[in-house]
N, CA, C and O of each residue as an XYZ file, in Angstrom:
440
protein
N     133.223    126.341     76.044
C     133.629    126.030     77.409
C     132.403    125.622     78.220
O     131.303    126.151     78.061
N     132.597    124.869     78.901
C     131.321    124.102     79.866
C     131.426    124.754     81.214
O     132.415    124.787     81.946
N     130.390    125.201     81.388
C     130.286    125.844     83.138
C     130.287    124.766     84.153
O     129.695    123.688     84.202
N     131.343    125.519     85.164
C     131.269    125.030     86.745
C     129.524    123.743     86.699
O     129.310    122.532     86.644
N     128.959    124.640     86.745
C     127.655    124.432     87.755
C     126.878    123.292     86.509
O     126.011    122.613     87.059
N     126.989    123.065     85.415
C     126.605    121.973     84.204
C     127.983    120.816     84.283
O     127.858    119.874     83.501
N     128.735    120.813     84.791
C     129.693    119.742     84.939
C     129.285    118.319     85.331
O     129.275    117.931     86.499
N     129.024    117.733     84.505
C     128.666    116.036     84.988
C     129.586    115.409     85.766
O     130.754    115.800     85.785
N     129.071    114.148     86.647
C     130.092    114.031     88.059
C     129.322    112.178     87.485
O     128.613    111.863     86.530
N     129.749    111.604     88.296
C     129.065    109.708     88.879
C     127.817    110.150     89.211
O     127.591    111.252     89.712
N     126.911    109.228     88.918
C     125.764    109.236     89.309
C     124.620    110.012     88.729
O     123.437    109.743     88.940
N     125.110    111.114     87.893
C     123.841    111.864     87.324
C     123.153    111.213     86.659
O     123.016    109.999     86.805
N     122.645    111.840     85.883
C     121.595    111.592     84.513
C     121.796    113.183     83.528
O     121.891    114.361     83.875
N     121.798    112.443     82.091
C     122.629    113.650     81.263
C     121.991    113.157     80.011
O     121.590    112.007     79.835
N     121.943    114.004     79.276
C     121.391    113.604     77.582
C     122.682    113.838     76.757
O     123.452    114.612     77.326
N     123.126    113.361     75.541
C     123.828    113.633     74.754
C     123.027    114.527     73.742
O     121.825    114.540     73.476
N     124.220    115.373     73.198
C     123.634    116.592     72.501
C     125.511    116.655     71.735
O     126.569    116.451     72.328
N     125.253    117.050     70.117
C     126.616    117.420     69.813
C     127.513    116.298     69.009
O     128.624    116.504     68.522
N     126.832    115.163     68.984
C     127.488    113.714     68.584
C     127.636    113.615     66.919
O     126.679    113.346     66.193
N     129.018    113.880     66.426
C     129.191    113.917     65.262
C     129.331    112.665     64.424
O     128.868    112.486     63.298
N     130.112    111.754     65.224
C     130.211    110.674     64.771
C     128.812    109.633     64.997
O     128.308    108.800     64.242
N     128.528    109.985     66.073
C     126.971    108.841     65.639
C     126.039    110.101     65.900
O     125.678    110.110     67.077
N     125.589    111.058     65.241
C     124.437    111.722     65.230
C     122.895    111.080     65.793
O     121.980    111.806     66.180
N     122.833    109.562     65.743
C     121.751    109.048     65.848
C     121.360    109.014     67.432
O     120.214    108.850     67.850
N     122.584    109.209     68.277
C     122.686    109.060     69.454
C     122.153    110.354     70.620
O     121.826    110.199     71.797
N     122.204    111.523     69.883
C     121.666    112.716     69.744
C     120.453    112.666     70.931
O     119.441    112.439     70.267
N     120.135    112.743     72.052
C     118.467    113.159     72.661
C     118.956    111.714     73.790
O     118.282    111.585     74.812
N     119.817    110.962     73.598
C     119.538    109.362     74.160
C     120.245    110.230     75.450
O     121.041    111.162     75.560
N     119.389    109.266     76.439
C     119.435    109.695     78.045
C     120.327    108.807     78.365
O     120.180    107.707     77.831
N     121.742    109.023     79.497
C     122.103    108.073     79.801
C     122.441    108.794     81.286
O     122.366    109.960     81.671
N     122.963    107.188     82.110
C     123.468    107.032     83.590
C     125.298    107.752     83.656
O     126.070    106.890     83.236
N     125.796    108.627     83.935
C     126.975    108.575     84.079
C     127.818    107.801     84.954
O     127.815    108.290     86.084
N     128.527    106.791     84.850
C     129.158    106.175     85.870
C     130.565    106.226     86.088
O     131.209    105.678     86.983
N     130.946    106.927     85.191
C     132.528    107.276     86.132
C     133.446    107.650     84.634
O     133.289    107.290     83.467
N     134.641    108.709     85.440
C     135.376    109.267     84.724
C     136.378    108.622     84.168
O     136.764    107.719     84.910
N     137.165    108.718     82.854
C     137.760    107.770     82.464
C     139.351    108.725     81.941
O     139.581    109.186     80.823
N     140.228    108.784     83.161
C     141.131    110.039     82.952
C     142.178    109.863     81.452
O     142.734    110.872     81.020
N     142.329    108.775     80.884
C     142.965    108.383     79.860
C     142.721    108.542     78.794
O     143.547    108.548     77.881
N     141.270    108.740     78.664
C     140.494    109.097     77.590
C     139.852    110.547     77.517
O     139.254    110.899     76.500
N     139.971    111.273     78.479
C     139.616    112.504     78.772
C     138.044    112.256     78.012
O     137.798    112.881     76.980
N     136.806    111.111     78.718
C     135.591    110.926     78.571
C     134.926    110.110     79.592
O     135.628    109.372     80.283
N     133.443    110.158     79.803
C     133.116    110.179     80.450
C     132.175    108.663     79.847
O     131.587    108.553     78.771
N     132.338    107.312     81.302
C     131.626    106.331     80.792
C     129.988    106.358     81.085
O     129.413    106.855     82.054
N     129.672    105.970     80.444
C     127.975    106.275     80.762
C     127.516    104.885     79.642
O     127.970    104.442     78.588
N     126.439    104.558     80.503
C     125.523    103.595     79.655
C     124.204    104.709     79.402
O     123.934    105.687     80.099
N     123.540    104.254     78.257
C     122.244    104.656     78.030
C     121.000    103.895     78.764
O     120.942    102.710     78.433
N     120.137    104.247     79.554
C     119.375    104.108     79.856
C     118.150    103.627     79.210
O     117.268    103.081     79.874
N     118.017    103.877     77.434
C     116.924    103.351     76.802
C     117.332    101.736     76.656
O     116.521    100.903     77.061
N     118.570    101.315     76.084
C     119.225    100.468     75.385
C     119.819     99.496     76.165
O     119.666     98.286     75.998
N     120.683    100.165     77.251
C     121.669     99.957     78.330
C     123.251     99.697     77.246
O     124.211     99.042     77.651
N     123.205    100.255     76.104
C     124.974    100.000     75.790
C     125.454    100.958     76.477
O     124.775    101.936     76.792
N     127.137    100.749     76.919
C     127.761    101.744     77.207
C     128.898    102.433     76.345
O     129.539    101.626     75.671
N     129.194    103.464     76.254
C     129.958    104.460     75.856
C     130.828    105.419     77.027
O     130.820    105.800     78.197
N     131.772    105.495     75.378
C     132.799    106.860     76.560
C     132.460    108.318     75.746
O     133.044    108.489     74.675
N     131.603    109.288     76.193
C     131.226    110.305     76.137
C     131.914    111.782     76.360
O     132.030    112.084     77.548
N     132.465    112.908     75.257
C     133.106    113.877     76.057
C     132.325    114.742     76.554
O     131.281    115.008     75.958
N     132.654    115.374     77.757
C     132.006    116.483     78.338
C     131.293    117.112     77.907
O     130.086    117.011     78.129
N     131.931    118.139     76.995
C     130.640    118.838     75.868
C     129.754    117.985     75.505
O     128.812    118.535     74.934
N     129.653    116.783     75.604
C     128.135    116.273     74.989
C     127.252    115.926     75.712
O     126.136    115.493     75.423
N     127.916    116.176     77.089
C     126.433    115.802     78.091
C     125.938    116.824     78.408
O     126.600    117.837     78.638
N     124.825    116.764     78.473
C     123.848    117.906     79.415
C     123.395    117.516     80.730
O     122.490    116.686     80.644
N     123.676    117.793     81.813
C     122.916    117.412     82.792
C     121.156    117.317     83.002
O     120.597    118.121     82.256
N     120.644    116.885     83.458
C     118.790    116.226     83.251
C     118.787    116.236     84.516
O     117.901    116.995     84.909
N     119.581    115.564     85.696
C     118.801    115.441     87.248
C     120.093    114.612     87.697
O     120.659    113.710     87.079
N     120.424    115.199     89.023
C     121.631    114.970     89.690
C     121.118    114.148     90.508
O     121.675    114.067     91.602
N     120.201    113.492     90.313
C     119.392    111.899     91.269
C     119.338    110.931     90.446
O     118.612    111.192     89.487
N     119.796    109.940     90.422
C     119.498    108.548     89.118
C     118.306    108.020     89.451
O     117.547    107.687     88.541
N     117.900    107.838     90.901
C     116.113    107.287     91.358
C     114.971    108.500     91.505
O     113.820    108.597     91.930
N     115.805    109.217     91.002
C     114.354    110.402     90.699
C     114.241    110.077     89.335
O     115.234    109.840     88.648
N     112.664    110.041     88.739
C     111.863    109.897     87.417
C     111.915    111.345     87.043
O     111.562    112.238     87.813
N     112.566    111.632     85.300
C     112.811    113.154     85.242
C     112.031    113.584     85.119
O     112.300    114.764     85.341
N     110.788    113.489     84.817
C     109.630    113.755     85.007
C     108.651    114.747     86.504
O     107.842    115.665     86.632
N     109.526    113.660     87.441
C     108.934    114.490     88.695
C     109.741    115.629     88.907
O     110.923    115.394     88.657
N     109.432    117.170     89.408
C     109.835    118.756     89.644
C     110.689    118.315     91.253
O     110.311    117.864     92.334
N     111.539    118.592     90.871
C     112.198    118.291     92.476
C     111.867    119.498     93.369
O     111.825    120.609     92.839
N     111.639    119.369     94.633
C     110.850    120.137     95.782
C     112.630    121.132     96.245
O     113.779    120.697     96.307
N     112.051    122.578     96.483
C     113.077    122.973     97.139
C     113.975    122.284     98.369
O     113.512    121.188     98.686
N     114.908    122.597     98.974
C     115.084    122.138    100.017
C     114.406    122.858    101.404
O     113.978    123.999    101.231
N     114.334    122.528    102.177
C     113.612    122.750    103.503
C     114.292    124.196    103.875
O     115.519    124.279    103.823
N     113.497    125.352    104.254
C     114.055    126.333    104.579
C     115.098    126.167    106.388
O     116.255    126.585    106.445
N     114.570    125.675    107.338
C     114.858    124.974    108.514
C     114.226    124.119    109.135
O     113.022    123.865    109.155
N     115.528    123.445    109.917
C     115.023    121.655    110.101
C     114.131    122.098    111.421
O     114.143    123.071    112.174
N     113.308    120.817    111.308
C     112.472    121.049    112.227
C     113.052    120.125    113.594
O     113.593    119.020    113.544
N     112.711    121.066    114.974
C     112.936    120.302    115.888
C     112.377    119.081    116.438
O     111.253    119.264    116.907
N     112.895    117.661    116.544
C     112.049    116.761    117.007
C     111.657    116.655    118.619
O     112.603    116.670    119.407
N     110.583    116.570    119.038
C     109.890    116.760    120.583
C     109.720    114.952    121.025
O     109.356    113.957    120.398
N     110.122    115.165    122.200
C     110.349    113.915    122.542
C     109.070    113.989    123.516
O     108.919    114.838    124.394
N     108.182    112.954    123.208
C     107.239    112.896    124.539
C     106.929    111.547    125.005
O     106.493    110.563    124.409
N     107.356    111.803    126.559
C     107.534    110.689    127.207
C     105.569    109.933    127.629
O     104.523    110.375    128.103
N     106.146    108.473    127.009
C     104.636    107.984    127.373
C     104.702    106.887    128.219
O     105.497    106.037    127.820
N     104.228    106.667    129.079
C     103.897    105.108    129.807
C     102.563    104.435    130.065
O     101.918    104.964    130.970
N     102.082    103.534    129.558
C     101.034    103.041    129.306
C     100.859    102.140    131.199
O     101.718    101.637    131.923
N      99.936    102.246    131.305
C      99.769    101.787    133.467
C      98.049    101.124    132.973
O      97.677    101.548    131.879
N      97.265    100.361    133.548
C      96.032     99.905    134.496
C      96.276     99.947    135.352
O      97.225     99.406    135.919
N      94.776    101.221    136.087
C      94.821    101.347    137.217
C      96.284    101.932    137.255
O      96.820    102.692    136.448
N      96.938    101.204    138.760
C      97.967    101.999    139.272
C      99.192    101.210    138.643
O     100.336    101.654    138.734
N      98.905    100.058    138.024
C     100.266     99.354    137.992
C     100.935     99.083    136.592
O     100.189     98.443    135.852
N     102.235     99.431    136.006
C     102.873     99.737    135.090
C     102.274     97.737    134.387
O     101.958     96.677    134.927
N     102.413     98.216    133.077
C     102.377     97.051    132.136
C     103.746     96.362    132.088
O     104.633     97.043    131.573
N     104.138     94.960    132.593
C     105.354     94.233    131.891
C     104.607     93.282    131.030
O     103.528     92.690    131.004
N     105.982     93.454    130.156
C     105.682     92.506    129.182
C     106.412     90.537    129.793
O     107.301     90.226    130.587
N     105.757     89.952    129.189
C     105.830     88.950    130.133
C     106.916     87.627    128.423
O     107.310     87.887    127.286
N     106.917     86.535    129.181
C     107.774     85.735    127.605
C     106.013     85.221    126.913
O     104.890     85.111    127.404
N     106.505     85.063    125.817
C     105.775     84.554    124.903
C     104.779     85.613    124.440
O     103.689     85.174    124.074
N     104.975     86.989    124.390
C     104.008     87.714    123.859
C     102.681     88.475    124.883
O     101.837     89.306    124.546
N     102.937     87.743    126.354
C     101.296     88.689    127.284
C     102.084     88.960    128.065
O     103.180     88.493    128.377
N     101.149     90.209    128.579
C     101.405     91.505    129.303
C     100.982     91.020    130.800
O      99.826     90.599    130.774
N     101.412     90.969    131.754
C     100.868     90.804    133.335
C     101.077     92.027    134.072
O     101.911     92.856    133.710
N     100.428     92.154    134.983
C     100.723     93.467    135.812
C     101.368     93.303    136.964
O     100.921     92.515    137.797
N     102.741     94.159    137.237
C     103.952     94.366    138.412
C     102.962     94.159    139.319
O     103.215     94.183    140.524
């Protein structure tokens, strides 16, 4: 039985593991791209090769629930709390008189 939380979805990245009929296929990384309810399998291209296949559940392993993350890089926790953004008001003046911007790119003074 395959756990909740190892369940492949669209979009992951998953290795095959378990492949009786092509054993050779065994370790090959692929893209999951969508469920195929008729076949009770899952379509995925391989990522070394790019063929695609219909894959059953038990044979994927999940690798990284990001397709543009390199599996290679350790993904960073998430942020304990968001940080507040501070708004600070600026106005740029010479002397006493505010900067307009004028057509064609120069600045004259109000």
């Amino acid at each position: 039985m395959v756990s909740q939380a190892s369940l492949p979805y669209e979009g992951c990245i998953a290795s095959l593991a378990g492949l009786q009929a092509r054993p050779d296929l065994n370790g090959e990384v692929v893209l999951i791209l969508s469920y195929v309810p008729e076949k009770l399998r899952w379509y995925c291209r391989a990522i070394r090769t790019g063929d695609f296949m219909n894959v059953r559940t038990e044979n994927l392993h999940l690798v990284s629930e990001d397709p543009m993350m390199p599996m290679s890089v350790p993904r960073l926790p998430p942020p304990q709390a968001e940080a507040t953004p501070v708004a600070i008001p600026v106005r740029a003046t010479i002397g006493a008189a505010p900067i307009k911007s004028g057509l064609n790119g120069t600045a004259s003074l109000s």
